[in-house]
C-alpha positions in Angstrom: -20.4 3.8 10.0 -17.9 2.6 12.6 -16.2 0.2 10.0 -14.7 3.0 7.9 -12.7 3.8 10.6 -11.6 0.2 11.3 -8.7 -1.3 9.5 -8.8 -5.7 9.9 -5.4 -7.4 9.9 -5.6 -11.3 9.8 -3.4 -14.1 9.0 -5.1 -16.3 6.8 -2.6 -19.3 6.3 0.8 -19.8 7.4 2.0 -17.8 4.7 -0.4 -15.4 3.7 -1.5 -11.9 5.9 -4.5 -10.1 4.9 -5.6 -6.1 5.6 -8.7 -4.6 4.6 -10.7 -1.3 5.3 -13.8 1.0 4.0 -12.0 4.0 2.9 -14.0 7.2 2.3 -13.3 8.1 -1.3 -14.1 6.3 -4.9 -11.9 3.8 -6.3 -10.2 6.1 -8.6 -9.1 8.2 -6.0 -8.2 5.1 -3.5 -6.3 4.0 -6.8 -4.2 7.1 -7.5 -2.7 7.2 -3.9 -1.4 4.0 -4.5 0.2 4.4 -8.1 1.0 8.6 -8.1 4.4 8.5 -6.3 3.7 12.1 -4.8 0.3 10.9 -3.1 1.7 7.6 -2.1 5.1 9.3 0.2 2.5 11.3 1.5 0.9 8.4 3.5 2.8 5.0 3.5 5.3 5.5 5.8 3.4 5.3 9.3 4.1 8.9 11.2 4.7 7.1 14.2 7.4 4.8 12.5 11.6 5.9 12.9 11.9 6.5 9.3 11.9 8.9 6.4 11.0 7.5 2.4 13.9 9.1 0.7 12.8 8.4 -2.9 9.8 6.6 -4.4 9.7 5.5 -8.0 6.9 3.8 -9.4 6.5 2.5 -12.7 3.1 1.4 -12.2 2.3 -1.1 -15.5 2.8 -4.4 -15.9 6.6 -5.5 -15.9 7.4 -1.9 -14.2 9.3 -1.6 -11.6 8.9 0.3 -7.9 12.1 1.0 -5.7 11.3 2.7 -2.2 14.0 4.0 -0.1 14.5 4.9 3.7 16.1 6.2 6.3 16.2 4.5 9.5 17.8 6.6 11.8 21.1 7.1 9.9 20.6 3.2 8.1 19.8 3.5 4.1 17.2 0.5 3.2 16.1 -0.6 -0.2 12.8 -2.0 -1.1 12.1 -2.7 -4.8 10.2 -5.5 -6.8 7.9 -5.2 -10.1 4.1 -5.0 -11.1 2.9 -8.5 -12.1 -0.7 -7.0 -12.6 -2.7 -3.6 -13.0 -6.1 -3.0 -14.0 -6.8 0.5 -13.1 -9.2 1.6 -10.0 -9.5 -2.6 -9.4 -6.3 -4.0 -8.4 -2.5 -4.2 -8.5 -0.5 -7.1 -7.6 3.4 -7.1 -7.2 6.7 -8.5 -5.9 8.9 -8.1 -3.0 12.0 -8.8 -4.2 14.3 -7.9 -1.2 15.3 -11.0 -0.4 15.9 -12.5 -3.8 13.6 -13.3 -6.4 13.5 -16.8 -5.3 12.4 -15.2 -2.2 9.8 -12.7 -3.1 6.8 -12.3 -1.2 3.3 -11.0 -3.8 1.5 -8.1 -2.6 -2.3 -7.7 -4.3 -4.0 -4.7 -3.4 -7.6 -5.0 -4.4 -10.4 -2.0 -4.6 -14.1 -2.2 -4.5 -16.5 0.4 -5.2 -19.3 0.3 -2.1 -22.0 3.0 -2.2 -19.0 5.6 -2.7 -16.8 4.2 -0.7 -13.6 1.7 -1.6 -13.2 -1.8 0.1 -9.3 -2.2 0.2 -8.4 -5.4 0.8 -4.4 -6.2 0.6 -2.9 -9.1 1.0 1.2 -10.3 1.0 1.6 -13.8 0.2 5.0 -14.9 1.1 6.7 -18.3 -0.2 7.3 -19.5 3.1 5.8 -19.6 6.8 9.2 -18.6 8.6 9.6 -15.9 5.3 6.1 -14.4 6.6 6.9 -14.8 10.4 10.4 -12.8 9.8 8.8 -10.1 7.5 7.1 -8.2 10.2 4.2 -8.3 7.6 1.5 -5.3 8.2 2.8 -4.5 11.8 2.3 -1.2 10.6 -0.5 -1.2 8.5 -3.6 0.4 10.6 -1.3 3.3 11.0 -0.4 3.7 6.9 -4.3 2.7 6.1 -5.5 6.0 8.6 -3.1 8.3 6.8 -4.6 7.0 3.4 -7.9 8.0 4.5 -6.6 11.3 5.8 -5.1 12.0 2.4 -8.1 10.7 0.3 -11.2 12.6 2.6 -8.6 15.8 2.3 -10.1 16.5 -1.1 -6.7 16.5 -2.6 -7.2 15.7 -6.4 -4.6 13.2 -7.4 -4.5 14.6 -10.6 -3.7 18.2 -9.9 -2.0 18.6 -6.6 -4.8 20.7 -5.3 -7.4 20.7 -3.6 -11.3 20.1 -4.6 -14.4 21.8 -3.5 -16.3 19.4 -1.2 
């Protein structure tokens, strides 16, 4: 199925980008890459991108908080918000608080069981049109999307850290 390999970026207002792809894996699985912080450095940062994820910390609940940060070539970078919503395997939704938290852009990451596949759809809503036009908002996205799917139809269980029979 040539749309499992095809990740769709689209702008669908002036302040609002959405990405969506089939991955190859369950929800559960598509769901644990997102919230495990071992399984998610393995795959967000794009390997193609000048930058290393020095620490990830996830405190994936509602009210938790996340706090991601790089290296850009020598440059220290911050990027932190909390979880406004989190219904396991089905969706999370959370702030981008960089700029403020006047300022914050909402991510919602949403995942859809299809014949044992996951629909991903994820969208960042940002407060203004100039606040979505400066964000750089998915540029990289394909890229972090393929490297999902890499990690998921690796067999690597979530759980254990190893990998299953498949």
């Amino acid at each position: 199925m040539t749309n499992s390999k095809t990740t769709t970026v689209e702008r669908t207002s002036d302040k609002e980008i959405v990405a969506s792809r089939i991955v190859n894996g369950p929800p559960h699985l598509v769901y644990e890459a997102w919230t495990k912080a071992e399984l998610f450095k393995k795959w967000w940062v794009p390997k193609s991108f000048p930058a290393v994820l020095l620490s990830c910390d996830m405190d994936v609940r509602v009210g938790g908080k996340y706090k991601l940060v790089f290296d850009f070539n020598g440059q220290q970078a911050e990027f932190f918000g909390k979880y406004l919503e989190v219904v396991p395997s089905t969706r999370l939704v959370w702030t981008n608080e960089e700029g403020g938290e006047a300022e914050a852009a909402i991510t919602t990451v949403t995942f859809e069981a299809r014949d044992g596949t996951t629909f991903l759809r994820m969208s960042d809503l940002h407060p203004t049109k100039e606040a979505l036009e400066a964000s750089g908002a998915m540029d990289a996205t394909p890229e972090t999307f393929e490297q999902l799917e890499e990690l998921i139809v690796s067999g690597l269980h979530p759980s254990s850290g190893t990998a299953k029979a498949g």
